[in-house]
DOZADREN-679698 format. One record per residue (C-alpha): residue number from 1; x, y, z. Coordinates in steps of 0.2 Angstrom, whole numbers, always signed. Layout:
N
(NUM,(X,Y,Z)) ...
! end
This chain:
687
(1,(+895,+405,+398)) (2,(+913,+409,+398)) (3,(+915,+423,+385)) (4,(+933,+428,+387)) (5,(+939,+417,+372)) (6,(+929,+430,+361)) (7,(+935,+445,+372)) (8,(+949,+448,+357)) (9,(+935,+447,+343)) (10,(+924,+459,+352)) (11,(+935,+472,+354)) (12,(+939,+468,+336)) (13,(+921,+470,+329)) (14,(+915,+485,+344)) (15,(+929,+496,+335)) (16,(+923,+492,+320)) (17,(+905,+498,+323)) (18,(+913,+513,+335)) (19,(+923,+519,+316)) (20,(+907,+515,+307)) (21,(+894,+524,+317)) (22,(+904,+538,+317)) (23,(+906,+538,+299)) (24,(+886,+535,+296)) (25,(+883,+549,+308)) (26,(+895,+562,+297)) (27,(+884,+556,+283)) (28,(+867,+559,+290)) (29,(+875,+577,+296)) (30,(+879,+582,+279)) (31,(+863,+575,+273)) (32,(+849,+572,+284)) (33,(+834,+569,+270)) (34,(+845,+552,+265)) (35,(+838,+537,+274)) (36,(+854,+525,+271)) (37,(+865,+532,+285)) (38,(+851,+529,+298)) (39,(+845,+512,+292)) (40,(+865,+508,+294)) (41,(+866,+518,+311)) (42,(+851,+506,+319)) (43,(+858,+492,+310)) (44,(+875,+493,+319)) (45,(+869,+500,+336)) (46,(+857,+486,+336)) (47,(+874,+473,+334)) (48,(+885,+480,+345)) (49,(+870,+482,+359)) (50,(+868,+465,+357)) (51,(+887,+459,+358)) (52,(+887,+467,+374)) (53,(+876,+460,+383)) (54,(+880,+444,+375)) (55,(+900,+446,+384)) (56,(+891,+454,+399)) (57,(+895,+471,+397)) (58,(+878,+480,+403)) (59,(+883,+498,+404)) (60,(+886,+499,+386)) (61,(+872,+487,+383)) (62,(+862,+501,+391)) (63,(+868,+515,+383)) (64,(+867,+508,+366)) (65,(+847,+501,+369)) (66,(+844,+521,+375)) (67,(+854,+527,+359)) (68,(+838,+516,+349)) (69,(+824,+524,+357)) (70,(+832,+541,+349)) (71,(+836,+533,+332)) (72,(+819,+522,+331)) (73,(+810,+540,+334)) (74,(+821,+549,+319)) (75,(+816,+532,+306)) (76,(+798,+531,+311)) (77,(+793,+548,+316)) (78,(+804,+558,+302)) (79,(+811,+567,+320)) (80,(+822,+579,+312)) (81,(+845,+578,+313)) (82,(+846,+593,+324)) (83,(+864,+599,+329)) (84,(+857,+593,+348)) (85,(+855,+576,+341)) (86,(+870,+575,+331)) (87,(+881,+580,+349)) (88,(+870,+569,+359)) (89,(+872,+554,+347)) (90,(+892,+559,+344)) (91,(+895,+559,+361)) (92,(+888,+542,+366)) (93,(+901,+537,+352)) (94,(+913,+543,+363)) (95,(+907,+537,+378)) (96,(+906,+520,+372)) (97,(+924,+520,+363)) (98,(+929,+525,+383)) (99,(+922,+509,+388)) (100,(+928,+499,+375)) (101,(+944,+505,+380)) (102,(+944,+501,+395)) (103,(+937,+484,+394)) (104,(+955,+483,+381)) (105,(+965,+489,+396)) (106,(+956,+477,+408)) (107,(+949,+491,+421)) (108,(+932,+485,+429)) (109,(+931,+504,+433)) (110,(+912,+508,+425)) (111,(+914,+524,+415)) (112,(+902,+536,+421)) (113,(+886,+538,+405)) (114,(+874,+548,+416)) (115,(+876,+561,+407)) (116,(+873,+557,+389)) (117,(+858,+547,+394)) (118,(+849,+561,+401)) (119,(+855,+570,+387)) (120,(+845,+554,+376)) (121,(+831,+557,+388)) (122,(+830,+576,+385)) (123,(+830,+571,+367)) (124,(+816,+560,+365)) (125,(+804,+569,+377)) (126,(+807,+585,+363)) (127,(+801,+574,+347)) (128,(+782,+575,+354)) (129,(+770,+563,+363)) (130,(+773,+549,+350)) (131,(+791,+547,+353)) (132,(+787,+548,+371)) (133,(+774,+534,+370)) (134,(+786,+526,+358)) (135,(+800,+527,+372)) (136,(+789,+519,+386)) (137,(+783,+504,+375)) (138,(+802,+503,+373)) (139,(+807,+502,+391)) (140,(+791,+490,+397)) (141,(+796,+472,+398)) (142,(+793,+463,+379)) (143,(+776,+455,+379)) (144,(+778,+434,+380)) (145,(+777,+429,+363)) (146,(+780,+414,+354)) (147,(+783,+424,+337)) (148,(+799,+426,+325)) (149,(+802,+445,+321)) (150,(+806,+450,+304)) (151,(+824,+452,+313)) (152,(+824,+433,+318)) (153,(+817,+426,+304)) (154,(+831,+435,+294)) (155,(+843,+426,+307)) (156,(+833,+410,+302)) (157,(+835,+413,+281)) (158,(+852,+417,+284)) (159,(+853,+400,+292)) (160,(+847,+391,+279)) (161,(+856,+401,+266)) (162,(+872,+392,+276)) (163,(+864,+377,+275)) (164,(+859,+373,+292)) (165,(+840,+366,+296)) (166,(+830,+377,+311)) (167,(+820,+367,+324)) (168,(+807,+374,+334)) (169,(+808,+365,+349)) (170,(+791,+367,+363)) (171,(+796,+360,+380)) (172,(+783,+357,+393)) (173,(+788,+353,+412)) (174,(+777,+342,+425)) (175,(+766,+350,+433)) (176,(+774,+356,+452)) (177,(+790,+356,+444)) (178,(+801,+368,+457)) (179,(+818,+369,+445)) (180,(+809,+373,+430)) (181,(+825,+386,+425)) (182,(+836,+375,+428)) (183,(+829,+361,+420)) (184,(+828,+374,+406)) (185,(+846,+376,+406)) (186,(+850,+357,+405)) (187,(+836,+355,+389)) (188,(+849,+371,+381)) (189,(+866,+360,+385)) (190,(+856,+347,+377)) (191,(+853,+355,+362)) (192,(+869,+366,+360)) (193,(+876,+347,+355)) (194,(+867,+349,+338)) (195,(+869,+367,+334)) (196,(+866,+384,+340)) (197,(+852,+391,+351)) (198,(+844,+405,+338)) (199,(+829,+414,+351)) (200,(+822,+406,+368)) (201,(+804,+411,+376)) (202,(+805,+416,+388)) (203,(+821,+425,+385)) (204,(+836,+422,+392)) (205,(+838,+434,+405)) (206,(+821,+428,+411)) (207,(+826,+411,+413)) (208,(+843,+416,+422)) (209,(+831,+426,+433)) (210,(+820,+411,+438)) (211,(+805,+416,+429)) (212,(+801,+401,+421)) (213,(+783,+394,+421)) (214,(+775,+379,+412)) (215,(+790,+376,+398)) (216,(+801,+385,+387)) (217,(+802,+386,+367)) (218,(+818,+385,+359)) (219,(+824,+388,+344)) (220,(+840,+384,+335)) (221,(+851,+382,+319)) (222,(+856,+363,+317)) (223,(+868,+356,+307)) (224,(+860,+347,+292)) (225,(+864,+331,+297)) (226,(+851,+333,+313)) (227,(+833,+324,+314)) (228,(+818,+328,+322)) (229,(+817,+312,+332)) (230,(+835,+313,+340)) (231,(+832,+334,+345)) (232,(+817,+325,+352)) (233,(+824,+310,+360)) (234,(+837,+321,+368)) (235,(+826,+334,+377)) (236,(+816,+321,+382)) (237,(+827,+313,+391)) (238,(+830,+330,+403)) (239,(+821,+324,+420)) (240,(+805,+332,+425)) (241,(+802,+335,+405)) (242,(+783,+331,+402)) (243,(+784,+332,+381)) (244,(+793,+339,+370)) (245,(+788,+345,+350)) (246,(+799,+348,+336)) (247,(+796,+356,+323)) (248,(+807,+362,+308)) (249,(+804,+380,+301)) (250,(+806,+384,+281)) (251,(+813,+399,+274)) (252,(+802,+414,+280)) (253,(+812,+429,+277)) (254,(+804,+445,+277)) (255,(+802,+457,+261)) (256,(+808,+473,+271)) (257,(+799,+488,+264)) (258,(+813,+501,+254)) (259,(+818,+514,+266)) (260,(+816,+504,+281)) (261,(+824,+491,+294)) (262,(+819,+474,+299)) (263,(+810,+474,+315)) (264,(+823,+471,+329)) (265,(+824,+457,+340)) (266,(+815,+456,+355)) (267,(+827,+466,+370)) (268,(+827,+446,+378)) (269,(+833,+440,+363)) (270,(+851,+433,+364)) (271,(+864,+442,+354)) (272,(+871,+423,+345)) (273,(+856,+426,+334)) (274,(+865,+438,+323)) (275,(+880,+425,+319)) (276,(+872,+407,+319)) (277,(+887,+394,+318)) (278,(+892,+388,+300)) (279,(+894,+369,+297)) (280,(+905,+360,+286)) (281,(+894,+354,+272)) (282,(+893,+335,+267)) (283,(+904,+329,+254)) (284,(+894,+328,+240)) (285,(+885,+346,+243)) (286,(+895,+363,+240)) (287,(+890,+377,+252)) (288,(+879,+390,+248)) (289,(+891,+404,+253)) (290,(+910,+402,+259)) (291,(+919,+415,+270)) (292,(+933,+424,+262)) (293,(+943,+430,+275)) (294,(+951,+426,+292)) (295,(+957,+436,+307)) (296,(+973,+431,+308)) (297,(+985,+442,+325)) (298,(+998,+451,+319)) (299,(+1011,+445,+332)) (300,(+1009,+427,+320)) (301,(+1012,+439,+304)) (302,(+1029,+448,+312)) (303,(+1034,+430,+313)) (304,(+1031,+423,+294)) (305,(+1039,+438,+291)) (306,(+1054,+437,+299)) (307,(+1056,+417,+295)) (308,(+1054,+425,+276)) (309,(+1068,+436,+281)) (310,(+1078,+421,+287)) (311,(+1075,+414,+269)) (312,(+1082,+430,+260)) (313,(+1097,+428,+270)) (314,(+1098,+409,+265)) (315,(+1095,+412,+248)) (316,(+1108,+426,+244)) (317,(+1120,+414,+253)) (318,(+1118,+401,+240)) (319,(+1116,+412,+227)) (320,(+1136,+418,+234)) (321,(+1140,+400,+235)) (322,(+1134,+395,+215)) (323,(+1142,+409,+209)) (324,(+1158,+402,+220)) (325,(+1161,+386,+214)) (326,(+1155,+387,+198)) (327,(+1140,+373,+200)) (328,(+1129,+373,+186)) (329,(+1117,+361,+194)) (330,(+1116,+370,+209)) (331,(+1115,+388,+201)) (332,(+1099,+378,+192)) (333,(+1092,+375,+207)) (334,(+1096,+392,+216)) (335,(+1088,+402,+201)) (336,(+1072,+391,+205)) (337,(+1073,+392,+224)) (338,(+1076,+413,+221)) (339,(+1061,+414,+210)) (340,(+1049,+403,+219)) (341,(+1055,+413,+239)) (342,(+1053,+431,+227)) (343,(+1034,+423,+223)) (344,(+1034,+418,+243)) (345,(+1041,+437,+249)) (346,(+1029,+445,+238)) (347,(+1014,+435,+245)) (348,(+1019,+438,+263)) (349,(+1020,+459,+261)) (350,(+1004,+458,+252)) (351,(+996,+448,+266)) (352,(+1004,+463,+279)) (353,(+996,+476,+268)) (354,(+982,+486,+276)) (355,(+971,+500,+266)) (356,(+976,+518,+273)) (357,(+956,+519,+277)) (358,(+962,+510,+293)) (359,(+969,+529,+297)) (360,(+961,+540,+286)) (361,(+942,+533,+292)) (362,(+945,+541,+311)) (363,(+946,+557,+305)) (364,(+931,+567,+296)) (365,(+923,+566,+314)) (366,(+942,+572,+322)) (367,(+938,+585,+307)) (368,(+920,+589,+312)) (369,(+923,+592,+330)) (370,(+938,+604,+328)) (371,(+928,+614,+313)) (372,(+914,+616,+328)) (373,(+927,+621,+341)) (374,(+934,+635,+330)) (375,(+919,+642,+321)) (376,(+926,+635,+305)) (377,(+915,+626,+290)) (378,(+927,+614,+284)) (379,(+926,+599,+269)) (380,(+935,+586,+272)) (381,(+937,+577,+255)) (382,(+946,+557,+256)) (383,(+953,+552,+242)) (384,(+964,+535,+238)) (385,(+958,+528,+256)) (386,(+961,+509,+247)) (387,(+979,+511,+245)) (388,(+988,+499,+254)) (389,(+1005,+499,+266)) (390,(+1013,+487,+277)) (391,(+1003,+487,+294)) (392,(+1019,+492,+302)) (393,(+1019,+508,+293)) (394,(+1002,+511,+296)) (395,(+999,+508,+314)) (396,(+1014,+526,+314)) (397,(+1005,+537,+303)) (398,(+991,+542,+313)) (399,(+998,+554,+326)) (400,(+1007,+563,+313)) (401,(+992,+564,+300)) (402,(+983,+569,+314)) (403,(+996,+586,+318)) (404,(+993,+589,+297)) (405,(+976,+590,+297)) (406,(+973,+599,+315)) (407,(+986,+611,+308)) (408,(+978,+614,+292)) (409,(+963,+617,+300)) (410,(+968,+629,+313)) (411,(+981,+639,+306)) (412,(+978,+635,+286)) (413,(+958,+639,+284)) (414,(+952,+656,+286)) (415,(+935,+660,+298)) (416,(+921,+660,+285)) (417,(+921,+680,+287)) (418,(+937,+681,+281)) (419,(+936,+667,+266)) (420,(+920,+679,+262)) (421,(+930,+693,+263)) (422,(+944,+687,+250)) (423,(+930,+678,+238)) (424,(+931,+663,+243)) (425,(+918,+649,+247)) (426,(+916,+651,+266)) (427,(+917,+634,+267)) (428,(+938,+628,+266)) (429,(+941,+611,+259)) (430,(+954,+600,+265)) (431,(+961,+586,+253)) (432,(+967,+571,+261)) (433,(+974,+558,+248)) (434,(+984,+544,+246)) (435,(+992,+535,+232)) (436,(+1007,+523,+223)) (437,(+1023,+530,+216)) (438,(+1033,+518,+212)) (439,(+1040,+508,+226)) (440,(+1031,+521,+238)) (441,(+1016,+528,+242)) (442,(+1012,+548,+244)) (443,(+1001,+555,+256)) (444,(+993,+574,+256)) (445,(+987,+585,+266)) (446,(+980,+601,+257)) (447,(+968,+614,+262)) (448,(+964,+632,+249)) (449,(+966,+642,+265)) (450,(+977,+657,+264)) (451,(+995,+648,+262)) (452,(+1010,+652,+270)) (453,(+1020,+667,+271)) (454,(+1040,+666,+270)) (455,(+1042,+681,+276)) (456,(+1031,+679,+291)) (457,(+1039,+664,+295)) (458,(+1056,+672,+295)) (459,(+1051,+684,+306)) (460,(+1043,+674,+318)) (461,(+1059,+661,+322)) (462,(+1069,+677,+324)) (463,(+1058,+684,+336)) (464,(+1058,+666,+346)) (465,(+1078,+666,+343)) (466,(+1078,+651,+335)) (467,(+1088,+658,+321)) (468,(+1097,+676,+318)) (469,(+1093,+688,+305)) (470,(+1105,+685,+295)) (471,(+1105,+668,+294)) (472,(+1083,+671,+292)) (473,(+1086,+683,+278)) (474,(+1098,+669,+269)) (475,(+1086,+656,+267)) (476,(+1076,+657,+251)) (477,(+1058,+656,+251)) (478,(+1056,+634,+251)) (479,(+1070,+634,+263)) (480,(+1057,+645,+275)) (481,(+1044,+636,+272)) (482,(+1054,+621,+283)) (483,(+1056,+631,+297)) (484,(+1040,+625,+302)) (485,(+1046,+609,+306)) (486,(+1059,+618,+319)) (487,(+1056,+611,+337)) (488,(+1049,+626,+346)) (489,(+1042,+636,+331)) (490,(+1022,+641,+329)) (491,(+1015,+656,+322)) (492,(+1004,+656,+332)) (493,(+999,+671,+343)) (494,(+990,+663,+356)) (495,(+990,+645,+364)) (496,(+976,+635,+364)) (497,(+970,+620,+367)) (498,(+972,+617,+347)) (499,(+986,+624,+344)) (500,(+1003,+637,+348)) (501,(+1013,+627,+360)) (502,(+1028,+625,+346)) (503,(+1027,+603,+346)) (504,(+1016,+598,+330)) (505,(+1027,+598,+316)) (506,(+1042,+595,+324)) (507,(+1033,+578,+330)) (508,(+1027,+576,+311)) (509,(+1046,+577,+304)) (510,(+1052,+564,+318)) (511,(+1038,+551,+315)) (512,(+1038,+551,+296)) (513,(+1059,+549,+297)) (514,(+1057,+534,+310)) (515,(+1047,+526,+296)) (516,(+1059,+529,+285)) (517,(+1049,+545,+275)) (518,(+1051,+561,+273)) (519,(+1039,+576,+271)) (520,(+1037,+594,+261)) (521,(+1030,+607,+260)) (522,(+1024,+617,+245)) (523,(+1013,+634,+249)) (524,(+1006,+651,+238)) (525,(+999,+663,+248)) (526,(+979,+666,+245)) (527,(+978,+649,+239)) (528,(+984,+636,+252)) (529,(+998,+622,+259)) (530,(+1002,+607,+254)) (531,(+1008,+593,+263)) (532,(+1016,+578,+257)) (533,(+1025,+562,+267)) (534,(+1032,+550,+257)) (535,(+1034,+531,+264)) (536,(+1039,+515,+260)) (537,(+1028,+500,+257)) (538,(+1037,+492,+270)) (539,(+1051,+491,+284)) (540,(+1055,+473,+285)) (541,(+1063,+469,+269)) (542,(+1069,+485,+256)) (543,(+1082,+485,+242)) (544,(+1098,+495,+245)) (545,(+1114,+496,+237)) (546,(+1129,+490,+246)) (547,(+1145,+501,+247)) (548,(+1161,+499,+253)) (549,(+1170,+514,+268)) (550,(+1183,+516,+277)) (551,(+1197,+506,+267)) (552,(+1215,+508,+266)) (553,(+1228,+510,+251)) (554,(+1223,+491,+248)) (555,(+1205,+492,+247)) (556,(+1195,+482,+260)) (557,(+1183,+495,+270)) (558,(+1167,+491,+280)) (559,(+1152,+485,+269)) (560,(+1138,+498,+271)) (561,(+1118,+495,+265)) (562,(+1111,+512,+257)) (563,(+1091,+512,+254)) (564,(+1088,+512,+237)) (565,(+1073,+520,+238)) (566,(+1085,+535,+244)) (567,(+1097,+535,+228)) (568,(+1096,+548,+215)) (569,(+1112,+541,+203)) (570,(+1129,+536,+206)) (571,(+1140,+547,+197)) (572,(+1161,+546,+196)) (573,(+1168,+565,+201)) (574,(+1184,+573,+194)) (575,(+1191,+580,+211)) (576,(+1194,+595,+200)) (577,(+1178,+598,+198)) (578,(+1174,+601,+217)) (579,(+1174,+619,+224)) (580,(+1170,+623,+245)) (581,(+1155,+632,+250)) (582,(+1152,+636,+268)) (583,(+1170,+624,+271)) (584,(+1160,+608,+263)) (585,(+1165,+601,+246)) (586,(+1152,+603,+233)) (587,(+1150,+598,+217)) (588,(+1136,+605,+204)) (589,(+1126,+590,+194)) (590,(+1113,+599,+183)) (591,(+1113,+616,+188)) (592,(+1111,+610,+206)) (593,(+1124,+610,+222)) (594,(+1129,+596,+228)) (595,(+1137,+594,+245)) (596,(+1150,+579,+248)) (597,(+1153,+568,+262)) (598,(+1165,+557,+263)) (599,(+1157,+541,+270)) (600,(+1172,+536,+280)) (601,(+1177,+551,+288)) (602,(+1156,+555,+292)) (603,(+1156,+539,+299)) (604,(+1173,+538,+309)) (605,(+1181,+523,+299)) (606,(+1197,+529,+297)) (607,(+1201,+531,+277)) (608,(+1203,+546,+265)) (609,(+1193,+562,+269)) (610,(+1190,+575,+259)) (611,(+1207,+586,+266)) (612,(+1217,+572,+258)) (613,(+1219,+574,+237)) (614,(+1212,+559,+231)) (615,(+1223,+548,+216)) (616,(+1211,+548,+205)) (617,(+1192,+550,+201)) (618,(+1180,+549,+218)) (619,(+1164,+537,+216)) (620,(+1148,+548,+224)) (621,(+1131,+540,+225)) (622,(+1120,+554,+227)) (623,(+1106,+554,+239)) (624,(+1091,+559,+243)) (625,(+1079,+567,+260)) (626,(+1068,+580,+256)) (627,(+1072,+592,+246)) (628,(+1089,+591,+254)) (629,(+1103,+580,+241)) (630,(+1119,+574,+247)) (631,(+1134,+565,+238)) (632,(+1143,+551,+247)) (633,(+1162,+549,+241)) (634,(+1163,+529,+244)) (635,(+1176,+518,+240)) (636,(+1168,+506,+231)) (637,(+1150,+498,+222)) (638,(+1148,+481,+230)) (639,(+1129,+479,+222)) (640,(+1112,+477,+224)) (641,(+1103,+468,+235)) (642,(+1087,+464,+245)) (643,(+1090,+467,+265)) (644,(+1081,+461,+277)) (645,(+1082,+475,+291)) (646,(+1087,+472,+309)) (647,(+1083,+484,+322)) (648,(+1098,+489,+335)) (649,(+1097,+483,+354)) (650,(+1090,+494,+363)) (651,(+1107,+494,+374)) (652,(+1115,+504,+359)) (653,(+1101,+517,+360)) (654,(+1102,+529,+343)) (655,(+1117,+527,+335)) (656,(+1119,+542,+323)) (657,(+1119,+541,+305)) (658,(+1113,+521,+307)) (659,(+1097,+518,+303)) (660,(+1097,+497,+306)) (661,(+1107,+483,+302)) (662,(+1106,+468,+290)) (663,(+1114,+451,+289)) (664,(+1122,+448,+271)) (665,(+1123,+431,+261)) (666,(+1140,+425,+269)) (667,(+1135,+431,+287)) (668,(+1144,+447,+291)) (669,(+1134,+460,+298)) (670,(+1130,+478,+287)) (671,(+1124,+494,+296)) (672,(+1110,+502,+284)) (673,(+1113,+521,+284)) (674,(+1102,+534,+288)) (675,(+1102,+547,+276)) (676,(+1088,+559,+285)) (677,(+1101,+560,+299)) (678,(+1113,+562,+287)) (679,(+1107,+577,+276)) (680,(+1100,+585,+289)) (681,(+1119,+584,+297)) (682,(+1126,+591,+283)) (683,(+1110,+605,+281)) (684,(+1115,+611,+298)) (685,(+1134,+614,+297)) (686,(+1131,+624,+281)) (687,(+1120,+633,+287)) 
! end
């Protein structure tokens, strides 16, 4: 059978039980009396043993049938969760997340499981005779029978339930027959013309093998429309077939006892058991159960979206054009055309939405392992994990959430000695959380370990010479707490494989501003940190406000787009009111400096700057990164107005202060500014 066609869908569904064994495993850890996690652990390594040896992957077929034996001893013999099993069981998790890699990248090199199987070996020959009796029944050949397993005849409920009809089908061969096998193959090409092939006895690897003897049973979920006499005719019809008997099953699914599994099938059993094909129901009959969802690649979502983004474009241009010529008929039909594509716009950014538990799930065993490596007992408590962002923004947040959490491990939780010591749980929490503000959503990481210390923080980017003393002792306690974002700096004492080397939070900083974030700080010492990023529901399409720059006496100017989501207020400024600090014009708004830019001098667009005495009033729109504000003189509001963003060739590189570009409603072309780049500018030359 040619299984590359599902090689997409098995990767798909291999990570997917990767992320949720890992997850079952942490839960039986915490709680080893609880039965759930290891009635879902079997249930899963029992599909994705199956899938691969249905796409032909025997390694991990292997090592997932060895990882049973371990798990079928815990659930029938009560074999305690020791912290051997749990590293051994972790481990293959690892080992089979290598091979699914690779199988990803396309290298036939076979990863190397020697290792952990003897590890599984070891394992089962310590939980006493019984396991060991139960792992040699396990690795003898199944015994022929012509029996369902509560497994199968779940598969065959499940069948019905979708309603499709299951036909026991007994084939005989004539007596000297010398192709039985493949005779058997051509009675299953046969029968795969009236659904799909459910078990075979012998299984399939037997008959691949040759070892066919006498006939074969077949069993298989048929679409409803199938007859006894027409499965019979068909089979029959297979040359050197001496009879043939159908027969169709009823419903006989098992009544699992609480607390335990369904038998699993039969190690011969062919994997297509688990997902019997669903047909289309006659007209006159509603299906039992419908699916909900779909799979649907990502590379077809960029594309609606940008089509969606070519409509934006479209639409603001006829909005320009109604409002242009004064057309009350087609102002009617723009007003109907703008509502119906906001409907449209809205629908496509909910469809690119992705729960943060996409990220978030791959972490309390990241957690787990570090905890382990540093002697630490760490909580990782999730909260919000159902949130939703744009898949564009979530497929960058995992490498910086990663830096956060290592970081609040390693340098924010005290050893348990210590936590003791100042009357604290020996066990540190960390809180990782997610949730909606507004137009954004906020994610934290926070850990009740013994916070940070401005004053040690000063010292330390002294002593690395990032930073002199004076200019240390000027910064105020929040203003230290950023300097952990400085490339180069780590408290750190020592570097380890964790930690010290001076690259994490820098790395965080630059992430979260490529996608169009920011992050702070906030920290009391004895009590713990607190990290929060901030990020847009989406990048493709955002509100901004357009401004005009770089005019002359007559006006005119470059049309510039400025994030909404960046604005504090728009404010009109007395020139008198301005006074220098540092050589940059500020202005105080409620008890709070304000430093000014001129947007066209920043920028190099020729026009006023802020040497020249302005005529009248300046217009600032004040804006936002951080904690950092930042007033830009502009020379004029144009308005507000959904953007669709453009990234910049590549050719141009990073263009500072430019964080995209946008195509307006009458076609001209607007740079969207980049107001991390901008205050962190004007941050530096004041400091």
């Amino acid at each position: 059978m040619d299984t590359s066609e599902y090689l997409g869908l098995f990767l798909d569904e291999s990570r997917e039980s990767l992320q949720a064994l890992n997850a079952s495993l942490l839960d039986l850890e915490r709680d080893p009396a609880d039965a759930e996690p290891l009635t879902v652990i079997f249930r899963v390594a029992h599909s994705l043993k199956g899938m691969s040896a249905t796409m032909g992957f025997e390694a991990m077929a292997r090592l997932t049938h060895r990882m049973e034996e371990v798990l079928a001893a815990m659930r029938d013999d009560g074999a305690p969760v020791t912290p051997a099993i749990s590293d051994a069981l972790f481990a293959c998790l690892d080992t089979l997340q290598e091979m699914v890699d690779r199988v990803a990248e396309g290298n036939q090199e076979e990863v190397d499981a020697s290792s952990v199987m003897t590890r599984l070996d070891e394992i089962a020959r310590g939980d006493g005779a019984k396991a060991v009796a139960q792992t040699a029944a396990t690795l003898a050949p199944p015994a022929p029978s012509s029996a369902l397993s509560d497994y199968e005849r779940m598969v065959v409920s499940d069948a019905h339930e979708r309603g499709l009809i299951v036909f026991r089908v007994s084939v005989t061969f004539d007596e000297g027959c010398q192709l039985a096998a493949a005779r058997a193959f051509m009675v299953v090409q046969e029968l795969e013309a009236f659904g799909d092939l459910i078990k075979s006895e012998p299984p399939a690897e037997s008959i691949e093998a040759g070892e066919v003897e006498g006939g074969v049973d077949f069993w298989i979920a048929a679409e409803d429309d199938a007859e006894a006499d027409r499965i019979h005719a068909r089979a029959i019809g297979v040359s050197e077939v001496a009879s043939c008997e159908v027969e169709q099953l009823e419903d006989t699914a098992p009544v699992a006892e609480e607390g335990t599994a369904p038998d699993a099938p039969a190690e011969g059993a062919p994997a297509v058991a688990a997902a019997p094909r669903a047909a289309a129901p006659p007209a006159d009959r509603a299906p039992r159960a419908a699916a909900t969802t779909v799979r649907v690649g990502t590379d077809r979502l960029d594309a609606l979206m940008n089509l969606m983004g070519e409509m934006v474009i479209q639409r603001t241009r006829l909005a320009q054009l109604s409002g242009q010529y004064e057309l009350g008929d087609l102002r009617g039909a723009v007003e109907d055309m703008t509502r119906v594509t906001n409907d449209l716009q809205t629908l496509i950014m909910q469809v690119r939405m992705m729960p943060v538990d996409a990220v978030f799930m791959r972490f309390p065993r990241m957690v787990r392992d570090l905890a382990n490596t540093l002697g630490k007992q760490v909580d990782l408590v999730i909260s919000g994990e159902d949130t939703e962002l744009d898949r564009t923004v979530i497929d960058g947040l995992g490498d910086p959430l990663v830096h956060m959490l290592r970081n609040a491990v390693d340098h924010g939780l005290e050893t348990p000695e210590d936590r003791i010591a100042a009357g604290k749980d020996p066990m540190g929490t960390v809180n990782l959380s997610a949730r909606h503000a507004g137009s954004s959503v906020v994610i934290e990481v926070r850990d009740d370990g013994h916070g940070m210390d401005p004053e040690a923080l000063r010292a330390s980017v002294v002593r690395k010479n990032l930073m002199s003393e004076a200019q240390a002792a000027a910064l105020s306690d929040e203003e230290a707490l950023q300097l952990v974002f400085l490339p180069g700096f780590s408290t750190a004492k020592t570097t380890t494989d964790v930690s010290g080397r001076g690259v994490g939070m820098d790395a965080v900083r630059t992430a979260i501003t490529d996608l169009s974030g920011e992050v702070s700080i906030s920290s009391a010492i004895g009590e713990g940190s607190s990290f929060t990023i901030r990020l847009p529901l989406t990048l493709a399409i955002i509100q901004a406000l357009l401004v005009q720059a770089g005019g002359d006496a007559d006006g005119g100017g470059q049309v510039w787009a400025v994030p909404l989501e960046t604005i504090e207020e728009t404010v009109i400024v007395d020139p008198a009111d301005t006074r220098p600090v540092g050589g940059q014009p500020c202005v105080v708004l409620r008890e709070s400096i304000v430093p000014l830019v001129w947007l066209s001098e920043y920028l190099h667009l020729g026009g006023p700057s802020h040497t020249e005495d302005p005529e009248g009033p300046i217009k600032v729109v004040v804006v936002h990164s951080g904690p950092a504000r930042v007033g830009l003189v502009v020379d004029d509001l144009v308005g507000k107005q959904d953007v669709v963003i453009k990234h910049l060739p590549d050719f141009l590189g990073d263009v500072p202060g430019v964080a995209g570009a946008t195509i307006l409603g009458d076609g001209s072309v607007a740079l969207i500014l980049d107001v991390g780049a901008l205050s962190a500018g004007v941050a530096r030359a004041m400091a």
